[in-house]
VEXMARFI-559229 format. One record per residue (C-alpha): residue number from 0; x, y, z. Coordinates in Angstrom, 1 decimal, m for minus. Example, Ala and Ser with C-alpha at 12.3 -4.5 7.8 and 13.67 -1.06 7.14 Angstrom:
BEGIN
SITE num     c1     c2     c3
SITE   0   12.3   m4.5    7.8
SITE   1   13.7   m1.1    7.1
This chain:
BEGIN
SITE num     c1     c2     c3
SITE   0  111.0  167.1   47.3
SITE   1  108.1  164.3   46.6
SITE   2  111.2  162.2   45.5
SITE   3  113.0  162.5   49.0
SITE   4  109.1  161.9   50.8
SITE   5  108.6  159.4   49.1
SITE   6  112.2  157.4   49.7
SITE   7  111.6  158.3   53.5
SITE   8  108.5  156.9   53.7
SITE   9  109.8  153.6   52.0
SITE  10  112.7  153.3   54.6
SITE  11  109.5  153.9   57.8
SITE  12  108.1  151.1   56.0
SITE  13  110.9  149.0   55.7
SITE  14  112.2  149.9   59.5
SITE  15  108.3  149.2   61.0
SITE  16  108.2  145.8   58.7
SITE  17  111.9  144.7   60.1
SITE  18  110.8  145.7   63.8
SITE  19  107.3  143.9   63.4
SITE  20  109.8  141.0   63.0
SITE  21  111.9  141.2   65.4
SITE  22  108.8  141.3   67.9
SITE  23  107.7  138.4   66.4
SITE  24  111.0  136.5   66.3
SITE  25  111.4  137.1   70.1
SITE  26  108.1  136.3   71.0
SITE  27  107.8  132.9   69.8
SITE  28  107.8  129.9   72.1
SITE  29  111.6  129.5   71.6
SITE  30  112.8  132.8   71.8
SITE  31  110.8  132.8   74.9
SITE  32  112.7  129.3   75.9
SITE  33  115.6  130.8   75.9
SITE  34  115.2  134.0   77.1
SITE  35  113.9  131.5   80.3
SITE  36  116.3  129.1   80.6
SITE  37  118.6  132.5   80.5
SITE  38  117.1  134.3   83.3
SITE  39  116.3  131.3   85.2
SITE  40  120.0  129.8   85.7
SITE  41  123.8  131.1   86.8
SITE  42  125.1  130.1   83.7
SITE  43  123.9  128.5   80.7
SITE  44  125.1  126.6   77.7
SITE  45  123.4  126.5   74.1
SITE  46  125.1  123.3   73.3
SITE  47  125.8  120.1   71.0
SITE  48  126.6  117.2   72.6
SITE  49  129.4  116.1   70.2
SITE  50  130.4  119.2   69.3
SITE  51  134.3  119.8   70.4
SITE  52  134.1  123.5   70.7
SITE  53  131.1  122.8   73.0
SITE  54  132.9  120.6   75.0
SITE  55  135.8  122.8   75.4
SITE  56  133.7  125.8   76.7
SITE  57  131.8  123.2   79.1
SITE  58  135.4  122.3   80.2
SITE  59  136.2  125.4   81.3
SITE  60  133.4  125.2   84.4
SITE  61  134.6  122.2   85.5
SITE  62  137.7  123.8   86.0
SITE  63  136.1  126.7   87.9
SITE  64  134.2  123.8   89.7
SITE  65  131.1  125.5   88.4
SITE  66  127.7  123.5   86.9
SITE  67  126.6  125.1   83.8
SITE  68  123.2  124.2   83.1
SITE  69  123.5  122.7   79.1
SITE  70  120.6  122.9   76.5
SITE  71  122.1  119.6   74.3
SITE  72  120.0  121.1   70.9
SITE  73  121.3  117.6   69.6
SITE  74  118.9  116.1   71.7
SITE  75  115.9  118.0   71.4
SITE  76  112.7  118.6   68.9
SITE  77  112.7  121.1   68.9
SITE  78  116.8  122.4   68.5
SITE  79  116.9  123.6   65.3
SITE  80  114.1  125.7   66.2
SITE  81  115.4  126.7   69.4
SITE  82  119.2  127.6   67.7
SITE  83  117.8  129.7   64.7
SITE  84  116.2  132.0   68.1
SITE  85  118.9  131.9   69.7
SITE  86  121.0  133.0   66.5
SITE  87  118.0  135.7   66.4
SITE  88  118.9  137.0   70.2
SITE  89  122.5  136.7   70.2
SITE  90  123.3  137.3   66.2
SITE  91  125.0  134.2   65.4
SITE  92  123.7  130.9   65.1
SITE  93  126.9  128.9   66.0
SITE  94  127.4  127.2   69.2
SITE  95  128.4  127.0   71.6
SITE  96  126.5  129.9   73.1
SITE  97  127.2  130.2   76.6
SITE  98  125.5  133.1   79.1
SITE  99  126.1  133.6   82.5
SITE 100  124.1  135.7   85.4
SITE 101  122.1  136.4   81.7
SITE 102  124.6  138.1   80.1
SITE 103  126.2  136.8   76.8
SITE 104  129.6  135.6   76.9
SITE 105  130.3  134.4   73.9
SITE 106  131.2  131.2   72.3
SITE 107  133.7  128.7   72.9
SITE 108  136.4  131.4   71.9
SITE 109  135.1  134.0   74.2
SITE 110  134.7  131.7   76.7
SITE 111  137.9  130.3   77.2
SITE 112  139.5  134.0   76.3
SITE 113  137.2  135.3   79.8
SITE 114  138.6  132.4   81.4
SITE 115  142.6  133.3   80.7
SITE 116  142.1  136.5   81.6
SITE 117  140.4  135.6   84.8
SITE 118  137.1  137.6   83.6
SITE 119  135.1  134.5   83.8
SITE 120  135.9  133.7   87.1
SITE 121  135.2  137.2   88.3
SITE 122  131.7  136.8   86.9
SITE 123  131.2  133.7   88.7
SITE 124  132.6  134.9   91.9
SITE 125  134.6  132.6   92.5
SITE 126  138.5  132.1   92.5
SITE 127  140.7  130.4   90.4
SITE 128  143.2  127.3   90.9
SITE 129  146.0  129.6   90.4
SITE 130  144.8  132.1   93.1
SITE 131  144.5  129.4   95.5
């Protein structure tokens, strides 16, 4: 029995020490970047500016005639930073990472997969070529 306490009490630890974490992770100035930019635009784009699976998902809006608003990590300070947050949030630290209305699509596979099945546009609200 004292073996089995004992055990449990090492996986409390280990579950307080990995939420203690997590708490931190999101509360740093780039978790809290992103989960801003997030909220505070229709759709978003984590992006690299010569990345060509970035520049396929941001092909997609034009499309849609929709302006994402892009976060070019490329070009910032602070990008690697702001990525390794993002891949904290989301899971993964590849990108494209693309949100819209603050929910998380995907990546550039997701995102072209919502937009042949017409999903994307129905989050947008908008209608596509084809339905015109």
């Amino acid at each position: 029995m004292t073996m089995m306490m004992r055990s449990f009490s090492m996986a409390m630890l280990i579950v307080v020490a990995l939420l203690s974490f997590i708490s931190l992770v999101s509360s740093s100035p780039e978790a809290e970047f992103v989960q801003k930019t997030i909220s505070s635009h229709k759709i978003v784009i984590f992006s690299k500016s010569y990345c060509p699976y970035c520049r396929r998902a941001k092909s997609v809006f034009s499309e849609l005639d929709q302006v994402p608003h892009v976060v070019e990590l490329d070009e910032r300070e602070d990008g690697w930073s702001i990525q390794s947050a993002l891949g904290e949030i989301v899971g993964r630290r590849t990108i494209p990472q693309v949100f819209i209305n603050g929910k998380h699509i995907g990546g550039s596979d997701d995102t072209i997969e919502a937009h042949e099945s017409g999903e994307l546009a129905k989050l947008l609200g908008v209608s596509t070529k084809a339905e015109l």
